[in-house]
N, C-alpha and C positions, 0 to 999 in steps of 0.2 A: 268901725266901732259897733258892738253888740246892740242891738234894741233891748235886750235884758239886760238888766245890770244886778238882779238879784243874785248872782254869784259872784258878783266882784267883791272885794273891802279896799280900803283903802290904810294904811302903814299902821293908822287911827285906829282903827278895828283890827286891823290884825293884833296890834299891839293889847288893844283891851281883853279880846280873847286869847293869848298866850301870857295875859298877867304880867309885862314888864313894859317896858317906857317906849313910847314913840322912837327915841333915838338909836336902840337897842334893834329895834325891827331894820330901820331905815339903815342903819349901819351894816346888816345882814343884809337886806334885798342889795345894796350896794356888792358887797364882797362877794355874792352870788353870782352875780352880772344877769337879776332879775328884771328881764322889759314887762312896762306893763303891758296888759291886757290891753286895755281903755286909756283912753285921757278926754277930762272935761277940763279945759283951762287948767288953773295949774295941780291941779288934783290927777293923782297914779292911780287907778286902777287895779287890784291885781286880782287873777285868778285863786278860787278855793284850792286848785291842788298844789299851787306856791306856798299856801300855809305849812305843809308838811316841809317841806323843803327849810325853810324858815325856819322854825320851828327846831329840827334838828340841828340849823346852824348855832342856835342859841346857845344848844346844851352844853 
């Protein structure tokens, strides 16, 4: 696990920063077959460059 965690977000922030619903992301890193980065208990992690990925799954 990273000592930094300034680059992770978690489904929560990805979802606030691409403007659509938690379920809508999670549904995507799913279909992606995104691993997180990180895990702290039961919180995903995920890297900034998964956002793009994401992101385009949306469209």
């Amino acid at each position: 696990m990273p000592t930094e965690k300034t680059d992770l977000l978690t489904a929560g922030n990805i979802a606030k920063q691409l403007g659509v619903s938690d379920a809508k992301v999670k549904k995507a890193i799913q279909e992606l077959g995104i691993k997180p980065a990180a895990k702290k208990g039961v919180c995903n992690y995920y890297a900034k460059n998964d956002l793009t990925k994401i992101k385009s799954a949306l469209k």
